[in-house]
TORTORNU-807505 format. One record per atom (N, C-alpha, C): residue number from 1; atom name; x, y, z negated. Coordinates in Angstrom, 3 decimals, always signed. Layout:
> resi/name/x/y/z
> NUM/CA/X/Y/Z
...
This chain:
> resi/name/x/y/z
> 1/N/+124.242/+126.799/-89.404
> 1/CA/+123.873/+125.398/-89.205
> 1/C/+124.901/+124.495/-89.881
> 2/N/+124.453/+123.384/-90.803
> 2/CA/+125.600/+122.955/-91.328
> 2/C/+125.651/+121.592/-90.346
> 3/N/+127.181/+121.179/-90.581
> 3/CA/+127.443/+119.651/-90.282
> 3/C/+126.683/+118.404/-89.874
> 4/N/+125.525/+117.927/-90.847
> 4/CA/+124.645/+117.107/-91.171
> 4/C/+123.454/+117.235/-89.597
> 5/N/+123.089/+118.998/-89.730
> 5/CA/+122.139/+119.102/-88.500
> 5/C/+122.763/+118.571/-87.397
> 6/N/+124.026/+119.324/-87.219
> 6/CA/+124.820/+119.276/-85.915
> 6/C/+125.171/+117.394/-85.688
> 7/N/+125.716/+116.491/-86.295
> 7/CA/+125.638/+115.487/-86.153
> 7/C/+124.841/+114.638/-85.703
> 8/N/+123.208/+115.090/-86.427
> 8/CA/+122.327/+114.349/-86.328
> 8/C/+121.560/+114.760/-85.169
> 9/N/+121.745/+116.017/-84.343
> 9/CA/+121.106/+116.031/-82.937
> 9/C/+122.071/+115.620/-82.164
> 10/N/+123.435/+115.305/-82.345
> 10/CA/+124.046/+114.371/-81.118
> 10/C/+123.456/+112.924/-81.264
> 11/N/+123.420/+112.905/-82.829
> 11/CA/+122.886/+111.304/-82.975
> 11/C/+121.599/+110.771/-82.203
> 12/N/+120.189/+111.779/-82.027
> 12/CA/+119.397/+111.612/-81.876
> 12/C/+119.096/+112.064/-80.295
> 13/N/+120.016/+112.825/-79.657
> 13/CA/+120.276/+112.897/-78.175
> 13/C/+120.639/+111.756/-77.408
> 14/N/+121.576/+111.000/-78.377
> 14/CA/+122.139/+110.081/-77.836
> 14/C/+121.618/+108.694/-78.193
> 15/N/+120.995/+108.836/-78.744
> 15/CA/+119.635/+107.511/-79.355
> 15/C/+118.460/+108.346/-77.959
> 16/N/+118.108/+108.783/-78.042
> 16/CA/+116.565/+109.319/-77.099
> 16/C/+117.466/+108.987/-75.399
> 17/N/+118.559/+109.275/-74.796
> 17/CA/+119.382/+109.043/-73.450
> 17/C/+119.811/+107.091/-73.483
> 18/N/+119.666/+106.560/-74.586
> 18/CA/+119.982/+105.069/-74.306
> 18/C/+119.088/+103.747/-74.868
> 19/N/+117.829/+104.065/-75.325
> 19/CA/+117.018/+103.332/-75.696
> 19/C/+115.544/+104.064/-75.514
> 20/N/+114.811/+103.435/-74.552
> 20/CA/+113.967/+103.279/-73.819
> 20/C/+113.647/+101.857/-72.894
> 21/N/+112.613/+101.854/-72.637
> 21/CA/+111.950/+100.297/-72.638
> 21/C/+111.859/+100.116/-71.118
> 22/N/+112.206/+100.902/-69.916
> 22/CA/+112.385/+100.204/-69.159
> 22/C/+113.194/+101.057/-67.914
> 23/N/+113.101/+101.792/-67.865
> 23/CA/+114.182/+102.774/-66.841
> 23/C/+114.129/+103.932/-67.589
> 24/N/+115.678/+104.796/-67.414
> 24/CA/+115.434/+105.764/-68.226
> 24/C/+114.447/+107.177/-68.108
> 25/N/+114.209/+108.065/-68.813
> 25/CA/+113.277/+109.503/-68.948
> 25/C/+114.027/+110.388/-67.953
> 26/N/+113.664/+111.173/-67.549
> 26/CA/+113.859/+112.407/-67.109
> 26/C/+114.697/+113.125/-67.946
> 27/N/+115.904/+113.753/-67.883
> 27/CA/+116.176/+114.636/-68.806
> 27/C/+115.768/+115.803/-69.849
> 28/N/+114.652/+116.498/-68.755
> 28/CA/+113.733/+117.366/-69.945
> 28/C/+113.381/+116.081/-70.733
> 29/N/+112.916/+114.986/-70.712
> 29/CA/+112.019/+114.225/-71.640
> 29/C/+112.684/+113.912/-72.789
> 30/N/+113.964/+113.141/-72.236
> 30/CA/+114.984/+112.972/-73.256
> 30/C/+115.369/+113.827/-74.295
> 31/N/+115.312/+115.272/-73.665
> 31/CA/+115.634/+115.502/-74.717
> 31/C/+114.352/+116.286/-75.943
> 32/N/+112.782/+115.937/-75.303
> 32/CA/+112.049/+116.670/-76.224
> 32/C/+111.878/+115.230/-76.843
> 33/N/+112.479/+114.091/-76.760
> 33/CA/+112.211/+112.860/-78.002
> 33/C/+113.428/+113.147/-78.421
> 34/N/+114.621/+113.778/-78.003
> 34/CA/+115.920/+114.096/-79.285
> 34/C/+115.377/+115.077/-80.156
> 35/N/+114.114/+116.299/-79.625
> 35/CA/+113.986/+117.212/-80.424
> 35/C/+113.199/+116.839/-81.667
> 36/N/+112.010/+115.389/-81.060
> 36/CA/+111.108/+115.159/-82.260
> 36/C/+111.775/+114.157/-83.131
> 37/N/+113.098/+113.379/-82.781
> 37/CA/+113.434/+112.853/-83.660
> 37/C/+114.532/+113.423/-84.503
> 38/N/+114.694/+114.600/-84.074
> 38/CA/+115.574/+115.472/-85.138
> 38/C/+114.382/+116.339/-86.557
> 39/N/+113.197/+116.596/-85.763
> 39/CA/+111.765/+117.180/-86.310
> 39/C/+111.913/+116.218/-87.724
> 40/N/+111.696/+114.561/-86.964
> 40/CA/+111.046/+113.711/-88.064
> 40/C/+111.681/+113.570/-89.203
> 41/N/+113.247/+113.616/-88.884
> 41/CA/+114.580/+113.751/-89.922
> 41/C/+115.130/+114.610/-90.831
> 42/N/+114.162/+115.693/-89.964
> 42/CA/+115.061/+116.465/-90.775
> 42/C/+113.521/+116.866/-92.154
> 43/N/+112.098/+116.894/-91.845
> 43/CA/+111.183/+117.105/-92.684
> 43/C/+111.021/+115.785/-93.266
> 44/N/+111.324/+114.459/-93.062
> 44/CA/+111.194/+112.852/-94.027
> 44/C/+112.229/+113.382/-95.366
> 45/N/+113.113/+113.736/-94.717
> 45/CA/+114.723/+113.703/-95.545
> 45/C/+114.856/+115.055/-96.454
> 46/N/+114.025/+115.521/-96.338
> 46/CA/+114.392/+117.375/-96.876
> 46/C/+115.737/+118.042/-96.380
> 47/N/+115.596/+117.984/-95.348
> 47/CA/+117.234/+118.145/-94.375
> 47/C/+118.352/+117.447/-94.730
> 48/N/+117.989/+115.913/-95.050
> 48/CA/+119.336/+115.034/-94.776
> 48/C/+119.684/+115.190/-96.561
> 49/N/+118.647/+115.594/-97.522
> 49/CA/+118.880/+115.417/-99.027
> 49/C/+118.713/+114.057/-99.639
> 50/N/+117.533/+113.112/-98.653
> 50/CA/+117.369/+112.044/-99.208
> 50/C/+117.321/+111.002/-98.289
> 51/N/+117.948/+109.820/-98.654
> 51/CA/+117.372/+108.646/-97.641
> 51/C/+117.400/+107.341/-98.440
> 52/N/+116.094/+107.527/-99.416
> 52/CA/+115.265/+106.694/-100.320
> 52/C/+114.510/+107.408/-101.377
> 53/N/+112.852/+106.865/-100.726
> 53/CA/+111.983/+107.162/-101.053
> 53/C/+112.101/+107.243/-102.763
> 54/N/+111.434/+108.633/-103.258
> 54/CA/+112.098/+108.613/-105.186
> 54/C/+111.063/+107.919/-105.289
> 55/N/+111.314/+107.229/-107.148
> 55/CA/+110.649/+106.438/-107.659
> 55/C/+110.986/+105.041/-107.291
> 56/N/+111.770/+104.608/-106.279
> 56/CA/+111.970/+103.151/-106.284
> 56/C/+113.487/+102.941/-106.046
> 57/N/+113.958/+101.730/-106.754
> 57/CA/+115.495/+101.182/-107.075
> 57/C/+115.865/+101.077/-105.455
> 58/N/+116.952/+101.200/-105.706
> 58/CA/+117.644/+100.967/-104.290
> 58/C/+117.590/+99.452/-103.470
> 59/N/+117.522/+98.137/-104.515
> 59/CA/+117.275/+96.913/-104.229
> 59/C/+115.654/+96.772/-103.831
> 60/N/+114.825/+97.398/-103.944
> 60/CA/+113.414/+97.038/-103.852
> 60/C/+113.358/+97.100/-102.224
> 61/N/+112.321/+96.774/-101.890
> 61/CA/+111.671/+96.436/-100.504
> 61/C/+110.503/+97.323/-100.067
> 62/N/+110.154/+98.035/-101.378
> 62/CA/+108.965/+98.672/-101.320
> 62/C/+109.676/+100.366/-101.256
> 63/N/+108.472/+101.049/-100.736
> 63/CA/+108.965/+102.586/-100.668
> 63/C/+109.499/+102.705/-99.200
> 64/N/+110.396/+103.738/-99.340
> 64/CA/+110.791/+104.193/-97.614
> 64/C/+112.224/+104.392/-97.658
> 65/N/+112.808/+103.886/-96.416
> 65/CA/+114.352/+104.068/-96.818
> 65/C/+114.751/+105.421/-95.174
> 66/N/+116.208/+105.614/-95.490
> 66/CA/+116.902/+106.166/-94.739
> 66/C/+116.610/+107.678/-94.592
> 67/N/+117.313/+107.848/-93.857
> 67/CA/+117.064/+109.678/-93.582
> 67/C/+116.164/+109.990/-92.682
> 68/N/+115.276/+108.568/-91.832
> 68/CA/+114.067/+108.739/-91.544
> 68/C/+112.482/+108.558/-92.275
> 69/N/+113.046/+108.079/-92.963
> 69/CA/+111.904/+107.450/-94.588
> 69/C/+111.119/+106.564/-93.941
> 70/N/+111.985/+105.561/-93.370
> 70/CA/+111.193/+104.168/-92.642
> 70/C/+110.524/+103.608/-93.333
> 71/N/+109.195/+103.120/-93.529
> 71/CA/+108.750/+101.745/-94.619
> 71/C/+108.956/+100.201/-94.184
> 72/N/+109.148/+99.360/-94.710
> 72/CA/+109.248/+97.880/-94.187
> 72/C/+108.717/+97.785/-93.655
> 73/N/+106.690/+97.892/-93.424
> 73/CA/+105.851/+97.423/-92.211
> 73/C/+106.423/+98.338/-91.043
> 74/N/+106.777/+99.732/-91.035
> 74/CA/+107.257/+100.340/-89.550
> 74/C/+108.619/+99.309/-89.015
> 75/N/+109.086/+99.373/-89.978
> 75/CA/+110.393/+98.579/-89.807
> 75/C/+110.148/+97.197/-88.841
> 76/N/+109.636/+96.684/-89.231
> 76/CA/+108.904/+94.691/-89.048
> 76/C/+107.687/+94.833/-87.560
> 77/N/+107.215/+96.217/-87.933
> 77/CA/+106.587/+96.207/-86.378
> 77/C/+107.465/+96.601/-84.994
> 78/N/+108.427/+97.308/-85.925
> 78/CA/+109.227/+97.275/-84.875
> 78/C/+109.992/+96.842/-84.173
> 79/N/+110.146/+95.711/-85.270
> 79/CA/+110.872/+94.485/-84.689
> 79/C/+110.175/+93.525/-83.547
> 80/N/+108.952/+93.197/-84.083
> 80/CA/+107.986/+92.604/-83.569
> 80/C/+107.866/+93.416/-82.031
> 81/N/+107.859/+94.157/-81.634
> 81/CA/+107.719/+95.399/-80.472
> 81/C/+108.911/+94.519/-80.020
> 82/N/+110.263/+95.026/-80.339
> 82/CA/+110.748/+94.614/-79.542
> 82/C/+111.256/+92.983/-79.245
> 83/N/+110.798/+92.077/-79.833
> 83/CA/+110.551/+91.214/-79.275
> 83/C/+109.992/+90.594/-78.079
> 84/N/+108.693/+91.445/-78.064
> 84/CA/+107.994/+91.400/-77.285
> 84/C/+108.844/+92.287/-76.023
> 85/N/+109.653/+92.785/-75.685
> 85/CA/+110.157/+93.874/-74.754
> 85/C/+111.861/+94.050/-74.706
> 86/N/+111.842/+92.708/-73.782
> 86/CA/+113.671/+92.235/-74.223
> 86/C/+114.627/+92.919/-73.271
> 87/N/+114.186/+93.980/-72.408
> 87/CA/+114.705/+94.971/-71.839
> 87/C/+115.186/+96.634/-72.973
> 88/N/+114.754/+96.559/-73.705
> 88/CA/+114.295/+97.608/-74.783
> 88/C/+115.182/+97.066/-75.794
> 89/N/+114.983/+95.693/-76.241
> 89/CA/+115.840/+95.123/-77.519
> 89/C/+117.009/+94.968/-76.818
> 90/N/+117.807/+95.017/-75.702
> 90/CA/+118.882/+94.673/-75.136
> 90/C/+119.556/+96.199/-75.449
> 91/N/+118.864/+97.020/-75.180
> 91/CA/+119.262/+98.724/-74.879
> 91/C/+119.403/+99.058/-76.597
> 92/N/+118.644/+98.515/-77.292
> 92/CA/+118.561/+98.952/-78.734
> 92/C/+119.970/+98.226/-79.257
> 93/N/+119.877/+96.723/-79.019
> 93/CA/+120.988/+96.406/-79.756
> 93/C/+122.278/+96.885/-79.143
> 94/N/+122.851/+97.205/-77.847
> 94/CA/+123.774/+97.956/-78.010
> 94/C/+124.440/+98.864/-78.327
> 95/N/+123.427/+99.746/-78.161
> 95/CA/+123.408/+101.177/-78.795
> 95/C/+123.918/+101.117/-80.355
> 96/N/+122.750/+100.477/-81.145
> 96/CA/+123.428/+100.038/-82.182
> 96/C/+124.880/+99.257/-82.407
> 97/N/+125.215/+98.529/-81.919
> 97/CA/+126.463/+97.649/-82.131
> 97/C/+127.410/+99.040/-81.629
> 98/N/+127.583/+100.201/-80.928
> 98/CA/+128.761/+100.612/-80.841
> 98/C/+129.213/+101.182/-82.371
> 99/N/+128.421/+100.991/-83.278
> 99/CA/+128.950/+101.373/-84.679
> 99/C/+128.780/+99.847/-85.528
> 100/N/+130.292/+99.581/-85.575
> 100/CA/+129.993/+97.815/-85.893
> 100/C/+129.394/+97.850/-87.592
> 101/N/+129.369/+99.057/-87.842
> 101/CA/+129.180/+99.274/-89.895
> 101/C/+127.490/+98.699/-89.501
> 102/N/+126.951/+99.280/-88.595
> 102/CA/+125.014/+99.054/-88.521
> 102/C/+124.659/+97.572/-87.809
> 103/N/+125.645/+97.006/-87.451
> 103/CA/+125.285/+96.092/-86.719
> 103/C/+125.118/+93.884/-87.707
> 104/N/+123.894/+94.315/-87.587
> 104/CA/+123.721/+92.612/-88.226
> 104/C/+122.968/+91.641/-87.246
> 105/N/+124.248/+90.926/-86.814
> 105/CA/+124.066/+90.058/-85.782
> 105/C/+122.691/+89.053/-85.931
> 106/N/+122.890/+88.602/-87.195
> 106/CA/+121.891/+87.413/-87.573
> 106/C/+119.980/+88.396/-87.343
> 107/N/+120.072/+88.979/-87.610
> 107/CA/+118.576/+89.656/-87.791
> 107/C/+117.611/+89.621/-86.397
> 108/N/+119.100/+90.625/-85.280
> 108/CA/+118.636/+90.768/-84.022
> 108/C/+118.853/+88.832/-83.529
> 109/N/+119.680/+88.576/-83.698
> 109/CA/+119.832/+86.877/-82.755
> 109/C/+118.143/+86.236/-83.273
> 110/N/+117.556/+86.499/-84.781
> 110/CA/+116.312/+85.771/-84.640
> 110/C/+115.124/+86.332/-83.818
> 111/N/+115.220/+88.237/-84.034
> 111/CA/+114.282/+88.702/-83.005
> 111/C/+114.025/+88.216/-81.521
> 112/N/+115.582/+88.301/-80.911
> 112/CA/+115.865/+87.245/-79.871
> 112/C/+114.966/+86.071/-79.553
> 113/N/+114.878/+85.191/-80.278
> 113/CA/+114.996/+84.152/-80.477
> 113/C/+113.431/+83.422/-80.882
> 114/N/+112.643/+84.295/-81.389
> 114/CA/+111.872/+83.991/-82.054
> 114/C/+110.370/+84.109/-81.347
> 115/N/+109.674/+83.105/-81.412
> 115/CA/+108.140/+82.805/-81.001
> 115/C/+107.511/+83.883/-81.840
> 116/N/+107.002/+85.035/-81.498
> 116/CA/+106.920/+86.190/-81.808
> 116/C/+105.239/+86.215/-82.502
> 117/N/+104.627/+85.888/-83.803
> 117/CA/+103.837/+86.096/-83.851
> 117/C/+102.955/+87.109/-84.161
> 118/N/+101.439/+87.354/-84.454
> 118/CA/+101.250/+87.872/-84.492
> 118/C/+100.576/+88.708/-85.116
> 119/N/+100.750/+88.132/-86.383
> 119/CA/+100.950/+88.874/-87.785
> 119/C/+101.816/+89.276/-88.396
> 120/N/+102.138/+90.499/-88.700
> 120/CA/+103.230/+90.466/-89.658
> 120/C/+103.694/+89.985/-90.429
> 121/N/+102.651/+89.540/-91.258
> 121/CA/+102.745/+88.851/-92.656
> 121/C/+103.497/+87.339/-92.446
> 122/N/+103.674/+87.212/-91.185
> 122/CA/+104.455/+85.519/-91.089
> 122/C/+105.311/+86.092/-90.471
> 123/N/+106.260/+87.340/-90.358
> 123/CA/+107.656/+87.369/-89.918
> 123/C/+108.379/+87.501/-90.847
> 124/N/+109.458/+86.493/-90.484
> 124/CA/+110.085/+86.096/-91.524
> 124/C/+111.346/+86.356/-91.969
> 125/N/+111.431/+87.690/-91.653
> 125/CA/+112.802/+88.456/-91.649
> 125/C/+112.978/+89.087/-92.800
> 126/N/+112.166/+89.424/-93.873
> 126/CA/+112.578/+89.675/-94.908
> 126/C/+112.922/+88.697/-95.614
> 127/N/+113.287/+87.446/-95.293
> 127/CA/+114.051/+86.389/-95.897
> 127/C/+115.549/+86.576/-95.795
> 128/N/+115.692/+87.244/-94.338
> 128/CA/+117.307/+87.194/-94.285
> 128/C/+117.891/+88.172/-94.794
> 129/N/+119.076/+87.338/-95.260
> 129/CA/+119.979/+88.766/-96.396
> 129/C/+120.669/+89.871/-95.155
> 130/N/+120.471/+89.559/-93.879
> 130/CA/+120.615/+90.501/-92.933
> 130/C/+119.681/+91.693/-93.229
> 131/N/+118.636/+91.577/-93.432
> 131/CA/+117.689/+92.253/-93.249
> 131/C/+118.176/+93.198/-94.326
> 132/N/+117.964/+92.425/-95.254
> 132/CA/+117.726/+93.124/-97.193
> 132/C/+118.851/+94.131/-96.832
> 133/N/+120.484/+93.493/-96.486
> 133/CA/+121.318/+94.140/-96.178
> 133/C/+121.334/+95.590/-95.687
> 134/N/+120.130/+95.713/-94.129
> 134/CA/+120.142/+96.536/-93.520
> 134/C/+119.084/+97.891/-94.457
> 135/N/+118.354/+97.061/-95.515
> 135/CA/+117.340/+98.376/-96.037
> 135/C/+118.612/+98.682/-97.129
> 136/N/+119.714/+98.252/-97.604
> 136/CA/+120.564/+99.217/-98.460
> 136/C/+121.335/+99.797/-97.358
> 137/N/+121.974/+99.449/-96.221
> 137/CA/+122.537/+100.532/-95.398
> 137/C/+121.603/+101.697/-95.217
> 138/N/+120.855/+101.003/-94.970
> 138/CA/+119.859/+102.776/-94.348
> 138/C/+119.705/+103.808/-95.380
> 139/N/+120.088/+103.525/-96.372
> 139/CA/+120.279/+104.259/-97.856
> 139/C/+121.513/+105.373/-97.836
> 140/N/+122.154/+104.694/-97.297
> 140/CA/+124.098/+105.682/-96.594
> 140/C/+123.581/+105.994/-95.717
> 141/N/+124.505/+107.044/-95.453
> 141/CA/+125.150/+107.671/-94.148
> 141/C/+125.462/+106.584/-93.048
> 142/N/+126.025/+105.811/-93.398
> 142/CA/+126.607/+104.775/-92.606
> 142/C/+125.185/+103.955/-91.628
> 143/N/+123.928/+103.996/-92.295
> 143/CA/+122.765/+103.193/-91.359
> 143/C/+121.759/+104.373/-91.108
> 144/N/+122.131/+105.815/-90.463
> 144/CA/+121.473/+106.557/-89.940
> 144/C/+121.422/+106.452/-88.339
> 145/N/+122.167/+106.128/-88.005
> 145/CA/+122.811/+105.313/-86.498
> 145/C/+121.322/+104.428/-85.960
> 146/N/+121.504/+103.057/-87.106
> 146/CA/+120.242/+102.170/-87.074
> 146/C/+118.759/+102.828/-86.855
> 147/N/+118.799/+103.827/-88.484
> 147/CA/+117.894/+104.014/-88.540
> 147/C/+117.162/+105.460/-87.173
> 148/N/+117.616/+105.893/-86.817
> 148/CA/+117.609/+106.586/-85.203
> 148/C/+117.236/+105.966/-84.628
> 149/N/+117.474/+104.531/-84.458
> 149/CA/+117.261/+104.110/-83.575
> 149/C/+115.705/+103.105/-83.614
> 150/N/+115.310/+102.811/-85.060
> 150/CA/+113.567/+102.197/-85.420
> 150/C/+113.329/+103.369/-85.324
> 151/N/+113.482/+104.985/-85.659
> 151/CA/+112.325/+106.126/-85.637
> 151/C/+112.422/+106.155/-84.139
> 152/N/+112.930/+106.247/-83.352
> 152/CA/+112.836/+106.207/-81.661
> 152/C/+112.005/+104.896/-81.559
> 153/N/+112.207/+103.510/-81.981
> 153/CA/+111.387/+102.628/-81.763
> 153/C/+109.601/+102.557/-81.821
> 154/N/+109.677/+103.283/-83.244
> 154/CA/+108.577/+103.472/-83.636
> 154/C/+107.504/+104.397/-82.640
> 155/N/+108.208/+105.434/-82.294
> 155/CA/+107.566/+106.343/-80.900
> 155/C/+107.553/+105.634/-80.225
> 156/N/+108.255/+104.852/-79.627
> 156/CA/+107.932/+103.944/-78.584
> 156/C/+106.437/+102.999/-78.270
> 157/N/+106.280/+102.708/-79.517
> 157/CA/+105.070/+102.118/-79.748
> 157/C/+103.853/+102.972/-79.892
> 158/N/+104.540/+104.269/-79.760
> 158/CA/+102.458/+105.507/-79.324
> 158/C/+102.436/+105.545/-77.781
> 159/N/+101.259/+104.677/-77.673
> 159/CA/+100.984/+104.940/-76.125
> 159/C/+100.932/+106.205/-75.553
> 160/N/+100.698/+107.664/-76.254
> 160/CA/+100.761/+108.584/-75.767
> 160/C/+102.396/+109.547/-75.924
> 161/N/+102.599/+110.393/-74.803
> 161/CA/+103.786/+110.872/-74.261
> 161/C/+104.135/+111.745/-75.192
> 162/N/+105.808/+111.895/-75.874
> 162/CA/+105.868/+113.027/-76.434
> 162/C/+105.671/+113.942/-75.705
> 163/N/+105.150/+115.572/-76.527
> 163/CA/+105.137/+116.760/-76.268
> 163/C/+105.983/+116.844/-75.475
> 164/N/+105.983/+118.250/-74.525
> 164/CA/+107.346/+118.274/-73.868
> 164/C/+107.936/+119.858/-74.408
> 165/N/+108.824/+119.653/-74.614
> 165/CA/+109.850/+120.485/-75.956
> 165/C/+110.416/+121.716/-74.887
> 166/N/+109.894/+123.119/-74.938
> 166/CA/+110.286/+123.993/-74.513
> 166/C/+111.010/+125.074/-75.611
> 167/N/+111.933/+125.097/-76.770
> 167/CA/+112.032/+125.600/-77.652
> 167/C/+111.255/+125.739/-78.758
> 168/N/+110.958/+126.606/-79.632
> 168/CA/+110.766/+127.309/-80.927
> 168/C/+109.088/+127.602/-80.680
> 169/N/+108.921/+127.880/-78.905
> 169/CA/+107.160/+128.233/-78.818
> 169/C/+106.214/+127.060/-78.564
> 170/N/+107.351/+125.664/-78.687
> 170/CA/+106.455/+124.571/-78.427
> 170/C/+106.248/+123.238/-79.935
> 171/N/+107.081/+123.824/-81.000
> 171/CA/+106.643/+123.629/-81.944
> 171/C/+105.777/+122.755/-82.273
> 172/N/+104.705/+123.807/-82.353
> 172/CA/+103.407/+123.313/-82.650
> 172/C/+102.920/+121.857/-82.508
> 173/N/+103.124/+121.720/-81.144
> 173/CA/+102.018/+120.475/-80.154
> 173/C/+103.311/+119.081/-80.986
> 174/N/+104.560/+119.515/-81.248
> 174/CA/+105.507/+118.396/-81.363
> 174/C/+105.271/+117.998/-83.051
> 175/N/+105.321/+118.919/-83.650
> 175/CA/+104.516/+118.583/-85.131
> 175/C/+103.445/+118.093/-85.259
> 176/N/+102.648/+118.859/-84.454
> 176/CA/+101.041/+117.497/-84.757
> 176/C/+100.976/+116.401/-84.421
> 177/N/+102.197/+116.428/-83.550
> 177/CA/+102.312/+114.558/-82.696
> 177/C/+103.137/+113.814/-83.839
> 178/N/+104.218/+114.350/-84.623
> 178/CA/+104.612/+113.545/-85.532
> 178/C/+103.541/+113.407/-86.832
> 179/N/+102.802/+114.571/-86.851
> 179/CA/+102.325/+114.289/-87.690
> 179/C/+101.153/+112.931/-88.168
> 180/N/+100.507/+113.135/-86.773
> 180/CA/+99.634/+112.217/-86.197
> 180/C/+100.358/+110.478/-86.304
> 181/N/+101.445/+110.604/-85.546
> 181/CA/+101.993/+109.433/-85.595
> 181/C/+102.824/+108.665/-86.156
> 182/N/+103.718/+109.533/-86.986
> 182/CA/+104.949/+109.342/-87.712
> 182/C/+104.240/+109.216/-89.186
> 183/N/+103.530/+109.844/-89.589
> 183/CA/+103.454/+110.484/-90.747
> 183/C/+101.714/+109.894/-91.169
> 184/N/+101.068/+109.654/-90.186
> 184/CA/+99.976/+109.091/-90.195
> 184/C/+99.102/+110.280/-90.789
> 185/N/+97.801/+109.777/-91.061
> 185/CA/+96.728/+110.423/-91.576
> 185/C/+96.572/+109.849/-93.090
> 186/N/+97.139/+108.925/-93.756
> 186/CA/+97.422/+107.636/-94.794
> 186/C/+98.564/+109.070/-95.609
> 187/N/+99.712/+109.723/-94.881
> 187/CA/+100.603/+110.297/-95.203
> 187/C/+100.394/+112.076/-96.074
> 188/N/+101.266/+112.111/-97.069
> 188/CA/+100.612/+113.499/-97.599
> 188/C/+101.244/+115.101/-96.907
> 189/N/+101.717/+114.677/-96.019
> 189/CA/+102.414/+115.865/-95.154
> 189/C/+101.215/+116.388/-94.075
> 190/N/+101.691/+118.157/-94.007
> 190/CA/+100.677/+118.585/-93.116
> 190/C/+101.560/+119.109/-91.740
> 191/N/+101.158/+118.856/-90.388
> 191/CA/+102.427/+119.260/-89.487
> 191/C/+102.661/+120.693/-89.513
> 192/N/+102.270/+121.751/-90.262
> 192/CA/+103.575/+122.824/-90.236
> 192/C/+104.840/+122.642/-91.104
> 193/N/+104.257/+121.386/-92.051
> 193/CA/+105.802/+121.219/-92.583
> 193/C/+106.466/+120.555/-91.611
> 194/N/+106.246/+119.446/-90.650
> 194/CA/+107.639/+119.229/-89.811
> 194/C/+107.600/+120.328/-88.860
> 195/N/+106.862/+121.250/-88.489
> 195/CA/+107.241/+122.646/-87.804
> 195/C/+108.137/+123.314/-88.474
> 196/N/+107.997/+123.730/-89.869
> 196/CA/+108.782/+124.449/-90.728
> 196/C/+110.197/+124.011/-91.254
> 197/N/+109.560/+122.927/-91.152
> 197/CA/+111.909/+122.357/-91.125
> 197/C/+112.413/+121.964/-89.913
> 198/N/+111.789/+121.959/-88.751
> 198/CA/+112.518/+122.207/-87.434
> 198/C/+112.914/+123.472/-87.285
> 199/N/+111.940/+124.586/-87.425
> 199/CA/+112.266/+125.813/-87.083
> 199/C/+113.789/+125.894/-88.049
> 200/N/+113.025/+126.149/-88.899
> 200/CA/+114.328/+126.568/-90.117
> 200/C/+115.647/+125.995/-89.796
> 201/N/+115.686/+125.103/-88.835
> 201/CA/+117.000/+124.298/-88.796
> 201/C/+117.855/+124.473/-87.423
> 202/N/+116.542/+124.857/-86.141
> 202/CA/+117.152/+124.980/-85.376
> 202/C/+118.128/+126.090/-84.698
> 203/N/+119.396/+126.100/-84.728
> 203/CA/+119.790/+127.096/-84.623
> 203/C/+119.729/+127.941/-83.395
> 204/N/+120.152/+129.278/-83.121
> 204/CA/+119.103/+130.233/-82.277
> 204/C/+119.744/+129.878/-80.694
> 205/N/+119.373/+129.881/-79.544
> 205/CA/+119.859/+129.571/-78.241
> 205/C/+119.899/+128.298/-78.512
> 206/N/+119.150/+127.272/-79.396
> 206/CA/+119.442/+125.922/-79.444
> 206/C/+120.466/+125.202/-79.129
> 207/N/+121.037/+123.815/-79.190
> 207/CA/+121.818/+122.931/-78.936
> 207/C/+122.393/+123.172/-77.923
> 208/N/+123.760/+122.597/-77.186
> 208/CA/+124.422/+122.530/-75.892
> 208/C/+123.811/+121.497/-75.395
């Protein structure tokens, strides 16, 4: 198991145990949303090889960024979500701020702040150089932190429950749920590939 895995399931243990929308999960639960958001990361990213979508400049807006391969509309709905759910954006922005490199005050103070509408197309956050800012972090190492924390957001917003993660024989049901939801039906991935780079990654007697 190299480095990169091992990092990124404390990262995503510890993103799935502190951001949630209104009291926390059960511990089994917690940790089968650390397992699917290690799933989504590690098959978006080709195990942590990429975090920006090929074919587009690093300044563009378009394409998918981070080592979750976020797109701007997941991004912007997720903002919008938590607007709407200021118990959730309270838990998110701290979490985030304990790494002050991910943290852009101005972005979250307008989510805060803002008469929340209800189109996307009139939020107006890709104006702020906060924002723009945050789609070249998510490009580093340095905005995988963040970005953990919109792919947890983004689940947040499927009304239905993750799988519940019993090892290597429950697979299956947790790939078709990302596949379904993460990855859409719009998306060219089939869920044994995020089965097949979970397996491949997880190492044997799993995590502590």
């Amino acid at each position: 198991m190299d480095l990169i895995t091992e990092r990124m399931w404390d990262l995503c243990l510890d993103c799935a145990e502190n951001v949630f929308p209104s009291k926390p999960y059960p511990s089994h639960y917690t940790r089968s949303v650390a397992a699917l958001l290690q799933m989504t990361w590690l098959h978006e990213s080709g195990g942590g090889r990429y975090r920006r979508q090929g074919g587009f400049s690093t300044d563009s807006t378009r394409g998918a960024f981070s080592i979750f391969q976020i797109e701007k509309c997941s991004l912007q709905d997720s903002l919008l979500w938590l607007g709407k759910h200021p118990d959730a954006l309270e838990r998110t922005e701290q979490w985030i701020k304990r790494d002050t490199k991910s943290w852009y005050p101005h972005l979250w103070r307008m989510v805060e702040d803002l008469e929340i509408p209800t189109d996307r197309l009139k939020f107006p956050c890709l104006l702020l150089p906060d924002f723009l800012d945050m789609l070249l972090a998510l490009q580093d190492p340095v905005g995988d932190r963040t970005a953990a924390a919109f792919a947890r957001i983004h689940y947040l917003r499927v009304p239905k429950r993750v799988p519940s993660f019993n090892g290597l024989d429950s697979v299956k049901e947790m790939a078709e749920y990302a596949k379904k939801y993460y990855n859409t039906k719009a998306g060219k991935a089939h869920w044994t590939d995020y089965a097949l780079a979970f397996a491949w990654n997880w190492p044997v007697g799993g995590f502590d």
